[in-house]
C-alpha positions as CSV (number, residue, x, y, z in Angstrom):
1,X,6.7,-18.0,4.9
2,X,3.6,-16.5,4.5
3,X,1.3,-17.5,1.6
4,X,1.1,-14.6,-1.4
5,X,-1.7,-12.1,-1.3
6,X,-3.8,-12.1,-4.6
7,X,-3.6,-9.3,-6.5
8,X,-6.3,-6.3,-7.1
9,X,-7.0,-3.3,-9.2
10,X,-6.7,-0.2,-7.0
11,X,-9.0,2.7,-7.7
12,X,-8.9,5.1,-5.1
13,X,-6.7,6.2,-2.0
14,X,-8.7,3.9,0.3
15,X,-8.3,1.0,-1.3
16,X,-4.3,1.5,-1.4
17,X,-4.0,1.9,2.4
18,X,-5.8,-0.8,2.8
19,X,-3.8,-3.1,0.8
20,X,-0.6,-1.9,2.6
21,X,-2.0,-2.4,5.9
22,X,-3.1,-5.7,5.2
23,X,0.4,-6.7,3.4
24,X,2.4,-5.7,6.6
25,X,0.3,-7.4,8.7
26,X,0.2,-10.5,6.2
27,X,4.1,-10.0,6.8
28,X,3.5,-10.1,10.3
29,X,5.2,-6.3,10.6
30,X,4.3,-4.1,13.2
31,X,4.0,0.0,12.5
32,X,7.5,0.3,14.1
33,X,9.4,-1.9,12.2
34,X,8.0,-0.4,8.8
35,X,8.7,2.9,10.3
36,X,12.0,1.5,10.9
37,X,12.6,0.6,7.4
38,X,11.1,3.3,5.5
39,X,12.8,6.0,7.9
40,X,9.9,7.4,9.2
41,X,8.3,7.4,12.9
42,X,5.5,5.1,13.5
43,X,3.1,7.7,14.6
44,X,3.5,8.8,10.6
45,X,3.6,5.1,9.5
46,X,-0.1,4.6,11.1
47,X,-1.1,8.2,9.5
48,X,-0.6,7.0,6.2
49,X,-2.2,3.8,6.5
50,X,-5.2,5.9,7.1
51,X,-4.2,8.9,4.5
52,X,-2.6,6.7,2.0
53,X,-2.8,9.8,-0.6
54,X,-0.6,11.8,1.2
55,X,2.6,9.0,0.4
56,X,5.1,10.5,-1.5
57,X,5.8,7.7,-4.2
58,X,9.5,7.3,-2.8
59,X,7.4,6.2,0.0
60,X,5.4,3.6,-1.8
61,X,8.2,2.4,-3.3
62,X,10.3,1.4,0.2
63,X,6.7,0.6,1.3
64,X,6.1,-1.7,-1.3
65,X,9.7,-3.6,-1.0
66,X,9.4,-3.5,3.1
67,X,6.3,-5.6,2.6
68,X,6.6,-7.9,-0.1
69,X,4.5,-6.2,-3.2
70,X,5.3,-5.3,-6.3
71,X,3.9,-2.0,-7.8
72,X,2.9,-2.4,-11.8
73,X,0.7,-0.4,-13.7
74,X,-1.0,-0.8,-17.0
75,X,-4.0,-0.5,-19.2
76,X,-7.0,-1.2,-17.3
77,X,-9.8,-4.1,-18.6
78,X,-12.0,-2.1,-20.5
79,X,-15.1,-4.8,-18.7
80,X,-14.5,-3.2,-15.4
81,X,-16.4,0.3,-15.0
82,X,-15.0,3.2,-14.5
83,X,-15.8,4.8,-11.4
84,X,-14.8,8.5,-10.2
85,X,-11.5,9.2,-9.0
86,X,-11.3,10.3,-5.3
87,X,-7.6,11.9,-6.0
């Protein structure tokens, strides 16, 4: 079994495909067999990888679960700076 992946703050859209990409690799998933499990074709899987803002959050969600991360929010450290929101 693959060792966890530590986790991070997200700020922007960027940083959130990049964290999925990374998981289902981590996972040792291809596209496809995300795709598979989320219902969607992999052309669309490897679109939103790159345009992570356009994921419904249903889609997070199964993303999320196909992957192995857990999605929590809450209060952010009031030490880290805030920096503008690309949303």
């Amino acid at each position: 079994m693959p060792t966890a992946l530590p986790s991070q703050p997200l700020i922007t859209a960027l940083q959130l495909g990049q964290l999925l990409k990374s998981a289902r690799k981590h996972r040792k998933l291809t596209q496809a067999q995300v795709a598979t499990r989320l219902g969607l074709s992999q052309n669309r899987v490897s679109y939103l990888e790159q345009h992570p803002d356009e994921l419904s959050f249903k889609q997070l969600l199964g993303w999320c679960a196909a992957v192995g991360l857990e999605l929590r929010l809450g209060q952010r450290d009031s030490a880290v700076p805030a920096e503008p929101v690309e949303w």
